[in-house]
GUSELUM-459090 format. One record per residue (C-alpha): residue number from 1; residue in one letter; y, x, z. Coordinates in pm, 1 decimal. Layout:
NODE  seq  type     north      east        up
NODE  NUM     a         Y         X         Z
...
END
This chain:
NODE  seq  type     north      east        up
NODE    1     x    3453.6    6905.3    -745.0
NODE    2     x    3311.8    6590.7    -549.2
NODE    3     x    3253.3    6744.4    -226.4
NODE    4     x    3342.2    6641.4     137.2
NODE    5     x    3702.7    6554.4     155.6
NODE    6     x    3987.2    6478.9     446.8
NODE    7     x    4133.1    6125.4     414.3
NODE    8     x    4456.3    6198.7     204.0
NODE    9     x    4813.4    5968.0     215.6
NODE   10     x    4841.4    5711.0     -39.0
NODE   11     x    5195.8    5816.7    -127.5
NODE   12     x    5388.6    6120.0    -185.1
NODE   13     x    5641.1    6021.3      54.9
NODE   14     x    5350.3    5951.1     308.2
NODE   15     x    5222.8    6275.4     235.7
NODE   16     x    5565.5    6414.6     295.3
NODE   17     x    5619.7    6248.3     625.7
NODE   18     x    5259.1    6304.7     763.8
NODE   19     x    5291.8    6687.3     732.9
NODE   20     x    5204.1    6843.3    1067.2
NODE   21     x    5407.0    7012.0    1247.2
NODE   22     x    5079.6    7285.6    1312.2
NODE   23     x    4995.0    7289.5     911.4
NODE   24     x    5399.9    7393.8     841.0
NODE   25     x    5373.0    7665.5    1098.5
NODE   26     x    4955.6    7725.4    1233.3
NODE   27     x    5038.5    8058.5    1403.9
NODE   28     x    5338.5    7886.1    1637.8
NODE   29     x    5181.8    7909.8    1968.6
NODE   30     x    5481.9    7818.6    2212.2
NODE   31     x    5734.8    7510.2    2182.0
NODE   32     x    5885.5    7288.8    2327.9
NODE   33     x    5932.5    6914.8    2317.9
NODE   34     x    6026.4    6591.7    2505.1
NODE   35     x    5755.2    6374.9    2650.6
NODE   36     x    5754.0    6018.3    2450.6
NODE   37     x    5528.7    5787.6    2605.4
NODE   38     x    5217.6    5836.8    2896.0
NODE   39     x    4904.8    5647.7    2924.5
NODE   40     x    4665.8    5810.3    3253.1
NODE   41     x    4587.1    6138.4    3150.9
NODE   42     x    4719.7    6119.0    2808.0
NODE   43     x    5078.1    6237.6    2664.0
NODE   44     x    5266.2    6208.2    2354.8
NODE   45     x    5555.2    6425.8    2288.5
NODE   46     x    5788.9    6380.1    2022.0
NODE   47     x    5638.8    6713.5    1853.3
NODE   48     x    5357.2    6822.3    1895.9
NODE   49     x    5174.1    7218.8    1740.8
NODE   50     x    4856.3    7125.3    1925.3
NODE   51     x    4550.9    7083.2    1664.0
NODE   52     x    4378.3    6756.8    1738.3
NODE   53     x    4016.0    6760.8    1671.9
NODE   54     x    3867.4    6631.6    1360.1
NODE   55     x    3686.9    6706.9    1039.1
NODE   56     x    3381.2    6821.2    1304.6
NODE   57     x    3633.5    7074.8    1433.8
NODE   58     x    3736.2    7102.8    1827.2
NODE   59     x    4085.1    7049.1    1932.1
NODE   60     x    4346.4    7351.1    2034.0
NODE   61     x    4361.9    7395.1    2458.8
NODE   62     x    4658.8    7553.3    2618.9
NODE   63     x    4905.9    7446.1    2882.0
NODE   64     x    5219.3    7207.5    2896.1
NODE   65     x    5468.8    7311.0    3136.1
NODE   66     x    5776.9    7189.3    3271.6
NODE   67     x    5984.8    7384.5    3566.0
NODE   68     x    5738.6    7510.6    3793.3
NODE   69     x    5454.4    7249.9    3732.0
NODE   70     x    5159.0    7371.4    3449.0
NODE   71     x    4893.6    7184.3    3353.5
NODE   72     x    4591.5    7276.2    3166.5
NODE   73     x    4567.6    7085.2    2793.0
NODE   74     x    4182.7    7000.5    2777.8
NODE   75     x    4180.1    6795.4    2460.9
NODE   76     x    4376.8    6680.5    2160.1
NODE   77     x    4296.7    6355.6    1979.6
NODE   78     x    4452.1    6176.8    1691.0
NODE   79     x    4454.8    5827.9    1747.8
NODE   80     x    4702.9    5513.7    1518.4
NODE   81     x    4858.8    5852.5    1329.7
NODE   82     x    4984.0    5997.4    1663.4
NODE   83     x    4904.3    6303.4    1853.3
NODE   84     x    4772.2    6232.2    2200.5
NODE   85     x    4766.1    6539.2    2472.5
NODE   86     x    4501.2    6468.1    2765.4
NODE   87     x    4695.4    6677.8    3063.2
NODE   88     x    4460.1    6558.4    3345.7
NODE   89     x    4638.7    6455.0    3670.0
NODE   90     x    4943.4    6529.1    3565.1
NODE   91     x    5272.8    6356.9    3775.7
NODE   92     x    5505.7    6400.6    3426.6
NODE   93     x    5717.5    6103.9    3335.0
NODE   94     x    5867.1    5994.0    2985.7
NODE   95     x    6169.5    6236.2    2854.1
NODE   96     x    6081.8    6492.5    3041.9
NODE   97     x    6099.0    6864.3    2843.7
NODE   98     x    5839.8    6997.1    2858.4
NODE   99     x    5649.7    7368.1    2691.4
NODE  100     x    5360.5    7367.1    2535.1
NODE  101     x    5175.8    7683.4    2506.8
NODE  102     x    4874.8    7706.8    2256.0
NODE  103     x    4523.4    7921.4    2362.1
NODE  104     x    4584.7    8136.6    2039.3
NODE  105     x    4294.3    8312.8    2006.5
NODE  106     x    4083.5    7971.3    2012.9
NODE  107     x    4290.8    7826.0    1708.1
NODE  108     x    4232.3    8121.1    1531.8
NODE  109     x    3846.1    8083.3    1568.1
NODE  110     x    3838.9    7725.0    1521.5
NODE  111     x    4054.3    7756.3    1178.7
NODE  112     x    3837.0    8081.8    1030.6
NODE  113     x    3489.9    7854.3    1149.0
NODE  114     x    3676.9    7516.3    1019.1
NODE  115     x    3767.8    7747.8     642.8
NODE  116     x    3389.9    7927.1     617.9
NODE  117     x    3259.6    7543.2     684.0
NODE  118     x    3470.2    7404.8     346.7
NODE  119     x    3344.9    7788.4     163.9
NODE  120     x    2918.3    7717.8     270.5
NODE  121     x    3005.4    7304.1     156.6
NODE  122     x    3100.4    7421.0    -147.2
NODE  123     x    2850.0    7648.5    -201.5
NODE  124     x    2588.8    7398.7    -194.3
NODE  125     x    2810.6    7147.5    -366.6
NODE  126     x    2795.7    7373.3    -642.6
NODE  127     x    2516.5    7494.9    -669.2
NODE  128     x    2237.1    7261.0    -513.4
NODE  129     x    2461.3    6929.8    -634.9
NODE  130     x    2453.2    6842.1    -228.4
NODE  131     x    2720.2    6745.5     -15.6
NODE  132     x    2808.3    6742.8     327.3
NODE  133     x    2763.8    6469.2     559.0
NODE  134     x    2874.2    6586.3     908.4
NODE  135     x    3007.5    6943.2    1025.8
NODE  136     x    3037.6    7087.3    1373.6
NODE  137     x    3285.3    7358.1    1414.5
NODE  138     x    3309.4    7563.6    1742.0
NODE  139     x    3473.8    7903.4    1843.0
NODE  140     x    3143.1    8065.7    1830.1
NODE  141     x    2951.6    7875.9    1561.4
NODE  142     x    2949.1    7591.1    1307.0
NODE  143     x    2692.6    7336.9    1152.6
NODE  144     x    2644.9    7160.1     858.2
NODE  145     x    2433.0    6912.4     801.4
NODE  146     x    2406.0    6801.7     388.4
NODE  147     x    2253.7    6514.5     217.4
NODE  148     x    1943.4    6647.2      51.6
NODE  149     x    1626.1    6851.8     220.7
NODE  150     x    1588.9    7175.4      41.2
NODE  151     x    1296.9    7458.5      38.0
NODE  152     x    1444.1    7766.4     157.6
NODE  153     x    1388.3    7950.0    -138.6
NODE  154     x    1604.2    7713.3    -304.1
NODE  155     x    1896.0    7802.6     -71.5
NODE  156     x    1788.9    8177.1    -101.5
NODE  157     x    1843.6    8139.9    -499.2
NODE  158     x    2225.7    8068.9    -519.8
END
């Protein structure tokens, strides 16, 4: 099948080492890590469970927590192979420990919106030879947008 694909490693030992720590466990919500590096509003940890967005999906939310401070996470970005937390005004510092707690019920969404997007591309892929060219995924509905106009009685024939 020549439908809409994710950028994949070049090796199996970059495939090996690039394996998420949310794909080897999605339904860990809580755990904790050591902050890495800050830049503003930005964090890396040294592990990280939070989904970053991509493939036209939104990112997890949740909190990081150290002690007695808690900070809302508002967004989750990928950026030179590393996962970047933005914690806004947060006063954390490098190698501190810190908890991050995952909104659940939003990953959950996101992932059953992100799998029925890859189910409808195939469909048409399949069917109506047409692939996708952008996808939107939220918790409460998804787009796709594909590479060929139909007639809707096309669409209502597969």
């Amino acid at each position: 099948m020549n439908s809409h694909h994710h950028e994949g490693p070049e090796s199996e030992d970059e495939a090996l080492r690039s394996i998420r720590h949310y794909w080897k466990e999605p339904s860990k919500y809580e755990f904790q890590a050591e902050i890495i590096e800050t830049k503003h509003d930005w964090i890396r940890l040294n592990k990280s469970y939070f989904y970053p967005e991509g493939g036209g999906q939104q990112s997890d939310r949740g909190i990081l927590k150290s002690g007695n401070q808690e900070y809302p996470v508002n967004d989750v970005q990928e950026k030179d192979k590393e996962i970047w937390i933005n914690v806004p005004s947060h006063n954390y510092e490098v190698g501190i420990a810190v908890e991050g707690l995952i909104d659940g019920k939003r990953r959950e969404l996101l992932s059953r919106n992100h799998s029925t997007q890859h189910i409808i591309s195939a469909v048409f892929w399949d069917n109506l030879e047409c692939d996708t060219t952008r996808e939107e995924i939220t918790i409460k509905e998804s787009q796709v947008e594909i590479d060929t106009s139909l007639e809707l009685k096309k669409i209502y024939q597969v």
